[in-house]
C-alpha positions in Angstrom: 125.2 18.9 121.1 128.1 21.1 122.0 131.9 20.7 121.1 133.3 18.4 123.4 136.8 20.2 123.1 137.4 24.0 122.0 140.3 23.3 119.6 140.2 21.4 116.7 142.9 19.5 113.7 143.1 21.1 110.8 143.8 19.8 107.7 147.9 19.4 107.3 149.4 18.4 103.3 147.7 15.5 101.6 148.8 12.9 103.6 149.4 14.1 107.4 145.8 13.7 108.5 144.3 11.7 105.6 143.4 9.2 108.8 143.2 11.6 111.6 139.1 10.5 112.3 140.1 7.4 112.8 142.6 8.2 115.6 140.6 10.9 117.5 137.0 11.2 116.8 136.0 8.6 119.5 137.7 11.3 122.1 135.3 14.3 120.5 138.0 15.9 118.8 137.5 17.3 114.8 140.2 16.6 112.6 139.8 17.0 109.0 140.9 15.4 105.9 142.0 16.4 102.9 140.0 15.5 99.4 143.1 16.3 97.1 144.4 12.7 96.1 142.3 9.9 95.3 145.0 7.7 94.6 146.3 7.7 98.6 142.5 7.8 99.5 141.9 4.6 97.7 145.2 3.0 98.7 144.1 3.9 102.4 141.2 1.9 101.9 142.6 -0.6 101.5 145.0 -1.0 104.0 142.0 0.0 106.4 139.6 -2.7 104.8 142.3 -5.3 105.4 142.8 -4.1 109.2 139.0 -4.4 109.9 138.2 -7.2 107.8 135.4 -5.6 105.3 135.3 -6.9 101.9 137.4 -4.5 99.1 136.8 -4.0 95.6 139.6 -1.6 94.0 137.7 1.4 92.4 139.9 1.3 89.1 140.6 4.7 87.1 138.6 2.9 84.4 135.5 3.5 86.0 132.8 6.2 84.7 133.5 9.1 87.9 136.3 6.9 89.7 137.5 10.3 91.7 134.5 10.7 93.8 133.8 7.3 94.1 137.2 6.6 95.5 136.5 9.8 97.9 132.8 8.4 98.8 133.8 4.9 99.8 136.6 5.8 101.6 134.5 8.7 104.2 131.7 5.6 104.6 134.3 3.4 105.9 136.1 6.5 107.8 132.5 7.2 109.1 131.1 3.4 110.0 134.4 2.5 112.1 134.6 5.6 113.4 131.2 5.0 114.9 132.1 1.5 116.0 134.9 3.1 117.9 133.1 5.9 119.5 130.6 3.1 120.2 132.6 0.9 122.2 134.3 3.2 124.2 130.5 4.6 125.4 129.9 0.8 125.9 132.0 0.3 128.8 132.9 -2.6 131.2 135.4 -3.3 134.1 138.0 -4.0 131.5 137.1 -1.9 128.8 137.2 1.8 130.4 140.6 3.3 129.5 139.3 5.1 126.4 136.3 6.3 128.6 138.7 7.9 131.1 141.1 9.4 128.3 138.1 11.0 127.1 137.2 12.7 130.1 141.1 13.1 130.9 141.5 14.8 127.9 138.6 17.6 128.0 139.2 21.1 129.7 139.2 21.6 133.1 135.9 23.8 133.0 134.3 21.3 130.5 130.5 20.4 132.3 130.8 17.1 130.8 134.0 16.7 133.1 132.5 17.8 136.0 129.4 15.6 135.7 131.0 12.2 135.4 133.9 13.1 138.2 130.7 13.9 140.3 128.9 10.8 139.1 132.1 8.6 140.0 132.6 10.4 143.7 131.0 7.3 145.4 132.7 4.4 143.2 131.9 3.3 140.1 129.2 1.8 138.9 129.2 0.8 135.2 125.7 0.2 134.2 125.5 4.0 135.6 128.0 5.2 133.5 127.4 3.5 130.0 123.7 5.5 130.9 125.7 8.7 131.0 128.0 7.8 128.4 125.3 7.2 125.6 123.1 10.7 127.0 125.9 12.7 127.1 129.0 12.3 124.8 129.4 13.3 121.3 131.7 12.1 118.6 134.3 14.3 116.5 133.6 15.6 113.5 135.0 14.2 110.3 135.3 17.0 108.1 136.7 17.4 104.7 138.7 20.0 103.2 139.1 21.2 99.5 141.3 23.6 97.5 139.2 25.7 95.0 142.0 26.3 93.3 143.0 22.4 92.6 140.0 22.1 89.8 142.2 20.5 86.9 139.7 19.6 84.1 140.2 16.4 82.6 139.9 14.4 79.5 138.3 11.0 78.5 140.4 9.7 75.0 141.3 13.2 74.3 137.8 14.7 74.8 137.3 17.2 77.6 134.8 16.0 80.2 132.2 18.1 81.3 132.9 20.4 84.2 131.6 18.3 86.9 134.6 15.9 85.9 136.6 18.3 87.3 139.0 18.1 90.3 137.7 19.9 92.6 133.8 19.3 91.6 134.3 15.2 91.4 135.6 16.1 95.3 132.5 17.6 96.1 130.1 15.3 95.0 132.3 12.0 96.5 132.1 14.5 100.0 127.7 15.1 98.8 127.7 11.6 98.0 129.2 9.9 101.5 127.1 9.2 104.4 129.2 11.5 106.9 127.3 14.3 108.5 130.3 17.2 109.2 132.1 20.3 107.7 132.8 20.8 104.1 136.2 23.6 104.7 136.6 25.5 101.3 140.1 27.1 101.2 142.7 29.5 98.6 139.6 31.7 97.7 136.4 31.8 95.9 135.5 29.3 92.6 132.2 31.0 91.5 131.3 27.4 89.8 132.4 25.3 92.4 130.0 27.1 94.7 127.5 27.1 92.2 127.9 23.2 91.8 126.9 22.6 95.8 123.4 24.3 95.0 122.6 20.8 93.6 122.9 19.0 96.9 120.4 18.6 99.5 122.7 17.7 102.4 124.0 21.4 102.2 120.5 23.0 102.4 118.6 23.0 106.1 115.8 21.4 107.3 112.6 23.1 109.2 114.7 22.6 112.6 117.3 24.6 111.1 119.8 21.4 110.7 122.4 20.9 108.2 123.8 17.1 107.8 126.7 19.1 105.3 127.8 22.1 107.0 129.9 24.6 105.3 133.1 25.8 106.5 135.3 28.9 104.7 139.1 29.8 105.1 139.1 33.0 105.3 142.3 35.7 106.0 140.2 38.9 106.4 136.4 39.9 106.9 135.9 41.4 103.4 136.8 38.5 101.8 134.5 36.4 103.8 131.4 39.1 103.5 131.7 38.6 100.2 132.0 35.0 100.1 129.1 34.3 102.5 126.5 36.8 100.6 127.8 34.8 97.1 126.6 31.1 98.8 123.6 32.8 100.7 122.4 34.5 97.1 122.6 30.3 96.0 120.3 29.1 99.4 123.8 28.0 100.9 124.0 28.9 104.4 128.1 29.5 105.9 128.2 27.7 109.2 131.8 28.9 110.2 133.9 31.5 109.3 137.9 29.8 109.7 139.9 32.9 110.5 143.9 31.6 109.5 146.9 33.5 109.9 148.2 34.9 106.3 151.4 34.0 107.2 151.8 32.1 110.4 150.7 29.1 109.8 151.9 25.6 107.6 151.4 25.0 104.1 150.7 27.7 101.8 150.8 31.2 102.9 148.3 33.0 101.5 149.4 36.8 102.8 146.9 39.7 103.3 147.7 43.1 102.6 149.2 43.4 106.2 146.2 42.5 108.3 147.0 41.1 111.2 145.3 38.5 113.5 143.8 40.2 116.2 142.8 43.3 114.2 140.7 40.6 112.0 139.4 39.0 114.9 138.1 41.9 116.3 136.5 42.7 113.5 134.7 39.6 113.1 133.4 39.6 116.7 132.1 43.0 115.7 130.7 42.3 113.1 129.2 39.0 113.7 125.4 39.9 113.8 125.5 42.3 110.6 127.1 38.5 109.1 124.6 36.9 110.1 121.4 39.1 109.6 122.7 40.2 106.0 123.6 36.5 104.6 120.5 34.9 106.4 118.2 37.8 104.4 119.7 36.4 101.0 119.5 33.1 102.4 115.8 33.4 103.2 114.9 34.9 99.7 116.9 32.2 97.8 115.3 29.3 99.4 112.2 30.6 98.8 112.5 31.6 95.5 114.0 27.5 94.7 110.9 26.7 96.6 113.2 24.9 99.3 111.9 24.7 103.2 113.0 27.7 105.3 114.3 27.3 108.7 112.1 28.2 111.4 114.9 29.6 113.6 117.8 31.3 113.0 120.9 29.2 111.8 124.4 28.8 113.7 127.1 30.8 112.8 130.5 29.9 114.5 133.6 31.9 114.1 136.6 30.2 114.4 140.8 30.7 114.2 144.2 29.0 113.6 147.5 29.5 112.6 151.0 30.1 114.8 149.1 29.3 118.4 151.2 27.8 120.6 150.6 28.2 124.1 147.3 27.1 126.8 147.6 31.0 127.9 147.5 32.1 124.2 144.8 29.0 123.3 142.6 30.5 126.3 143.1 34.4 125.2 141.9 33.7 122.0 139.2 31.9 123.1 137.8 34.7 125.5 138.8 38.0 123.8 137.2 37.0 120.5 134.4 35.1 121.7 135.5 31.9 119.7 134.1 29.0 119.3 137.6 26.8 118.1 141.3 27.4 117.9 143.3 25.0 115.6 146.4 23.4 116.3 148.5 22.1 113.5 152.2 22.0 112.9 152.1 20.4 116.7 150.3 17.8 116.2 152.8 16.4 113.5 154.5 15.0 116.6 151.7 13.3 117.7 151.6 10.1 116.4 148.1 9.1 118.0 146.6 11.4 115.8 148.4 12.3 112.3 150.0 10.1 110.0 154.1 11.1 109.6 157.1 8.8 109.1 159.1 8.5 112.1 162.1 10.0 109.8 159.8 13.0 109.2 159.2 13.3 112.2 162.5 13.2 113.9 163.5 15.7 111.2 160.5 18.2 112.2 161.3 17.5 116.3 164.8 19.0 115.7 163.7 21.6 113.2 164.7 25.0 114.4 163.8 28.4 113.1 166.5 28.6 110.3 164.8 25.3 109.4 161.1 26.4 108.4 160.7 28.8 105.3 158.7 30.2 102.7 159.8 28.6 99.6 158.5 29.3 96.0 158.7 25.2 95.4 154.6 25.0 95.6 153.5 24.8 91.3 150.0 26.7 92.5 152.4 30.0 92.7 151.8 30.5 96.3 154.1 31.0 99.2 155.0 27.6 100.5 155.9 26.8 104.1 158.9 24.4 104.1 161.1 22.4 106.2 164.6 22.6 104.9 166.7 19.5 103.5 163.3 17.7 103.2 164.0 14.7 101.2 161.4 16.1 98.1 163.8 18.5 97.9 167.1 16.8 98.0 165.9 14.8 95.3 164.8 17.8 93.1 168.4 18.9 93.3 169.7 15.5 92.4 168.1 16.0 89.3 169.0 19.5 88.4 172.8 18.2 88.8 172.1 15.7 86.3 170.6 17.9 84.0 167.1 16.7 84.1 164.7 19.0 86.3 161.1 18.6 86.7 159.5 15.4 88.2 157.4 12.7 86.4 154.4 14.1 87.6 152.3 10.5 88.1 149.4 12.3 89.6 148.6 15.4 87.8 146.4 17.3 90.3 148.5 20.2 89.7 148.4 20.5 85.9 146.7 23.7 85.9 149.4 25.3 83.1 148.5 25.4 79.9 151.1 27.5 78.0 152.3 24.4 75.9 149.6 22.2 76.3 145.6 22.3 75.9 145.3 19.8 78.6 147.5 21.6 81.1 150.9 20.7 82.8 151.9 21.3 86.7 155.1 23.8 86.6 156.8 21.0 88.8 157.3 18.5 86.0 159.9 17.7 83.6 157.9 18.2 80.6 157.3 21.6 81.6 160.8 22.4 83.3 162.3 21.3 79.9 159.9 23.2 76.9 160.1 26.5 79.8 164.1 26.1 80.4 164.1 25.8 76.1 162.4 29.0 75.6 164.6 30.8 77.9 167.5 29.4 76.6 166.4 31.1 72.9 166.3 34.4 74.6 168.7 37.4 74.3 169.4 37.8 78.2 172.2 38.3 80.3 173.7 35.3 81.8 172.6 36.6 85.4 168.6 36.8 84.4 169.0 33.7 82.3 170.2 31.9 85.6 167.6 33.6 87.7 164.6 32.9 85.0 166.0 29.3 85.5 166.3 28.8 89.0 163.0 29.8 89.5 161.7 27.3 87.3 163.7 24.4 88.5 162.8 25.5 92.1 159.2 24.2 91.9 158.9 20.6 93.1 156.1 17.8 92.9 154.1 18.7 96.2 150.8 16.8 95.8 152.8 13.6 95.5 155.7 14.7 98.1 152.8 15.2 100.8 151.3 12.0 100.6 154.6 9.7 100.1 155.1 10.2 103.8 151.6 8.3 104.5 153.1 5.7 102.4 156.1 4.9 103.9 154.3 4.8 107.5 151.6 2.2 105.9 154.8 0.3 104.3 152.8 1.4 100.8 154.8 0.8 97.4 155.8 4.1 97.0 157.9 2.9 93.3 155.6 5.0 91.3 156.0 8.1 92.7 158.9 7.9 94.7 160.2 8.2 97.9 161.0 11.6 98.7 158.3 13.7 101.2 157.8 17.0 101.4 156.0 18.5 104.7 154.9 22.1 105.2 154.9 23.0 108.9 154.2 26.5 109.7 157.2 28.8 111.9 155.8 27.6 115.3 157.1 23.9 114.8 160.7 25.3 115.7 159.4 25.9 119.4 158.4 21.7 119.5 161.0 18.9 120.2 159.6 16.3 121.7 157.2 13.6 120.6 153.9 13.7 122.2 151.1 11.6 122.9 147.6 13.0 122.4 147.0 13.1 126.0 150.5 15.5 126.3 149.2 17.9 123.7 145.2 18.3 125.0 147.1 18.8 128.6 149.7 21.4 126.8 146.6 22.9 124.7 144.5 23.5 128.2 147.8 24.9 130.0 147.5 21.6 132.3 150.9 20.8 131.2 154.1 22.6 129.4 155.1 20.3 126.1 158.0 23.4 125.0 160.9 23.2 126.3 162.5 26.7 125.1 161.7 29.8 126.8 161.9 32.3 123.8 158.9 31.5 121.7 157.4 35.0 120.7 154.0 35.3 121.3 152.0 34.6 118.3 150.2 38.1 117.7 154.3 39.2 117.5 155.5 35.9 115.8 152.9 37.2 112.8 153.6 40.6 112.9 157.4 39.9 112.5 156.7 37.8 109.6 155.0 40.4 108.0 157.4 42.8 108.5 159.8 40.5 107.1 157.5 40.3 104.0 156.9 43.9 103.3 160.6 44.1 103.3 161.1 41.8 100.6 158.5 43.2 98.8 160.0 46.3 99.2 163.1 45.0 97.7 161.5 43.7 95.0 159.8 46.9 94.1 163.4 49.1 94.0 164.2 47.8 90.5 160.9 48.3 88.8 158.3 51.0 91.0 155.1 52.1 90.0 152.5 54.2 91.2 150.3 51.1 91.4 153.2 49.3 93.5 153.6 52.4 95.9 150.1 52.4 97.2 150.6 48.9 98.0 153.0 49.5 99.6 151.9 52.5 102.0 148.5 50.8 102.8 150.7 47.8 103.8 152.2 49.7 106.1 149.6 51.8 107.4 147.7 48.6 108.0 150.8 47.3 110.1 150.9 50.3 112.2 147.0 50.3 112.8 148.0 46.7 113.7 150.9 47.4 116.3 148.5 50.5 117.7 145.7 47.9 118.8 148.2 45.3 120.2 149.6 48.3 122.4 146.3 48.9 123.6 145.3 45.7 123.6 147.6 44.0 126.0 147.8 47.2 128.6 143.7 47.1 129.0 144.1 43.5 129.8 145.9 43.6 132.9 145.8 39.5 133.2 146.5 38.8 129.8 149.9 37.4 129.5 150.9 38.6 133.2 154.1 37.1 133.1 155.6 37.9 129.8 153.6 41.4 129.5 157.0 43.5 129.5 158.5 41.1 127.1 155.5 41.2 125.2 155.3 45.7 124.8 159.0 45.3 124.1 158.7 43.1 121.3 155.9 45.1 120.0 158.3 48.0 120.3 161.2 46.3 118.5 158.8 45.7 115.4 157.4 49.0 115.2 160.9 50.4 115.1 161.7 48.1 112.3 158.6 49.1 110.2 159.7 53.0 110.5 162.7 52.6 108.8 161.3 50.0 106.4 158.9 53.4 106.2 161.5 55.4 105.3 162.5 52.9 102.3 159.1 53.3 100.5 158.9 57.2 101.3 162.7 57.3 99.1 161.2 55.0 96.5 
């Protein structure tokens, strides 16, 4: 059955849409969750087993493979009320049809499921009619699942290291393999040769003679390469890539994982060109794999979807994207932080991100992974953080230790954000024979890094009136640069009619466009790197440099061409739109200039 709606939720910090299924599947939208903390997924289900009354048993930590056992029973009750839900809306009566009609509210305007029921409703409603059509024709959300290769921490049983299937990311895996759910598994921040190794030994991943997969697979990807090499990696294992997720390096929440300059329309074009060599090239390896494992081989051709998010903000944009690309989705995050009918924020939070301007949302260096870090400015993770450098004791506790991936004092590995780290790494610079100025600089960027995986989950807490005495109160939330363009708290019927262009949420006029929003990000990020490079350059750093650049330019080029062969596209904002191009291009000439002189 087709997609119901063409965008979909992605997956926002720990906490933010840990319960998103739960609020919007029954209206056909995806949403998806992330597999990071078992702690907050077992204290959700909890509070969710008390709300619908189903018998809980705490899985303890003492329990041989806890992590994906937490993980598993908590997507089997995510995926059994979820069904009652969509269930009960599709089994309508007089008094029971609002969340039938927000359904069909909600969809597109050009949605054929729309214009079948207001066709089937012309001549009054008749309800036995309808619960027929309801059944035949609508389809429930996806609940999909996300995980970060790169969050794999091994761990330990009485001081022993446990075998690699113990590990983080793995344990995720198999509580995801183990649940009942039939959606998307979305891999993101790169390739983990062994964790993609580790899904070979589930059948749910492989298809059926009808070509059907119950557990999809989903990649974040920035660039086509990247994903070419990824898909030929799983197809060489029998692992077939349903969807290629195409996010925005830079424009987009959480962490900003930057390309080498390529820009989003650029990549999307190439993808769209590309899509057949994709699919005939991995489905070949495919093929040969599963026969070589002795596995059944599809009869027909598998799916492949491409997909995009990051920085969209607008129905025009949403609908561009859509068209010119030939995608199947669009995502829409940082928006739907103010959407309380479908993510989980504290109303503090979120009164702090509806005010949020642009000066508000940066790119820190406070994420322990060493990755660029969207962040919204005097967050309270962060005001707490510099409570504790003024007292002269950085670092955190670190209660959770999903992050402890460091293991330059420690076999068993520490997360850069804690104190026992902050203190043995602030030690050794002390003993060194530096100048004041790099001392202070050396220190300040260890005492910068702050305790994310538990500050994007505390805010979950504090909306579920969870203890939060072990790890504290302080939240951190990552929305990416379009959040400064939202002010208002919306419902979920405001942001589909905003998404489809039936309805203006922004109240400012000035919001760049988001092919320009990214492009001035990047330019602003080739100039710091530029900056960087003046006190140390190297040949190696120089060709960096100039293919940054050059991709840039090849970038503005395209747009130029772009949006004056599509005489419709963004019509009313067209001139703004060349001129902003224009603006860009004059700033990357000079920043040109700059690495010629290096």
């Amino acid at each position: 059955m087709k997609n119901s709606h063409s965008f979909h939720i992605p997956v926002m910090g720990i906490g933010f849409t840990i319960d998103s299924p739960l609020k919007v599947a029954q209206f056909g939208i995806d949403s998806v969750i992330s597999l990071v903390d078992d702690i907050l997924v077992e204290k959700m289900r909890k509070i969710y087993s008390e709300k619908f009354e189903i018998p809980y048993k705490e899985i303890s930590d003492k329990v041989d493979d806890f992590r994906a056992k937490r993980i598993t029973s908590y997507l089997d009750l995510l995926h059994d009320q979820t069904e009652e839900k969509f269930n009960q809306l599709k089994n309508i009566t007089s008094e029971k049809s609002k969340a039938l009609m927000d359904y069909i509210h909600m969809l597109p305007e050009y949605s054929s499921l729309r214009k079948e029921f207001l066709k089937l409703t012309e001549e009054g409603v008749d309800f036995s009619k309808m619960k027929d059509w309801a059944n035949k024709n609508l389809s429930m959300g996806s609940i999909d699942v996300n995980i970060m290769t790169k969050i794999d921490k091994g761990n330990y049983l009485d001081k022993e290291l446990l075998p690699i299937e113990y590990n983080d990311a793995h344990a995720a895996l198999r509580g995801y393999s183990n649940s009942k759910l039939s959606s998307s598994l979305i891999l993101s921040a790169g390739m983990n040769p062994r964790l993609y190794t580790y899904m070979s030994n589930f059948d749910d991943f492989f298809p059926d003679v009808n070509g059907n997969i119950k557990k999809k697979i989903i990649l974040k990807v920035s660039d086509y390469r990247s994903a070419f090499i990824q898909g030929k990696f799983l197809a060489k294992k029998g692992l077939w890539v349903s969807e290629y997720r195409v996010e925005s390096g830079l424009n987009c929440g959480g962490h900003a994982f930057a390309t080498d300059g390529f820009l989003m329309g650029p990549v999307l074009k190439e993808f769209k060109e590309n899509k057949e060599t994709l699919i005939s090239q991995t489905q070949e390896l495919m093929q040969q794999a599963l026969k070589d494992a002795d596995r059944i081989i599809p009869a027909k051709d598998l799916e492949l979807k491409i997909t995009t998010q990051g920085g969209v903000g607008t129905g025009e944009e949403h609908s561009f994207l859509l068209e010119e690309y030939q995608l199947d989705s669009v995502g829409w995050g940082s928006p739907f932080l103010l959407v309380p009918e479908a993510t989980s924020v504290d109303e503090k939070t979120v009164a702090q991100l509806a005010e949020a301007k642009e000066q508000d949302l940066y790119l820190s260096n406070s994420s322990p992974l060493g990755v660029p870090f969207n962040t919204l400015k005097g967050n309270t993770k962060d005001v707490q953080r510099q409570i504790l450098i003024d007292k002269g004791r950085p670092g955190t506790s670190c209660p959770n230790k999903f992050i402890a991936l460091n293991h330059e004092f420690k076999d068993t590995g520490l997360c850069t954000a804690s104190r026992e780290y902050q203190h043995l790494k602030l030690k050794e610079i002390d003993a060194l024979e530096i100048s004041s100025e790099e001392k202070e600089e050396r220190v300040n960027k260890v005492t910068e890094k702050s305790c994310i995986c538990v500050g994007l989950g505390t805010s979950t807490l504090l909306l579920n009136n969870i203890s939060t005495k072990k790890v504290g109160d302080g939240v951190s939330v990552c929305p990416g640069p379009n959040m400064a363009y939202y002010d208002k708290i919306m419902s979920l019927c405001d942001i589909t009619d905003h998404i489809y262009g039936r309805k203006n949420m922004l109240t400012r006029t000035d919001r760049p466009n988001v092919f320009v929003k990214e492009l001035s990000l990047y330019i602003t990020h080739l100039q710091d790197k530029v900056n960087e490079a003046k006190a140390t350059i190297d040949k190696k750093q120089l060709r960096t440099l100039t293919k940054f650049k050059k991709n840039l330019e090849a970038g503005i080029e395209y747009y130029n061409e772009l949006f004056l062969a599509k005489k419709d596209a963004f019509k009313n904002s067209k001139e703004a739109l060349l001129n902003s191009l224009k603006i860009e291009q004059e700033k990357l000439v000079l920043i040109g200039l700059e690495i010629e002189n290096l």
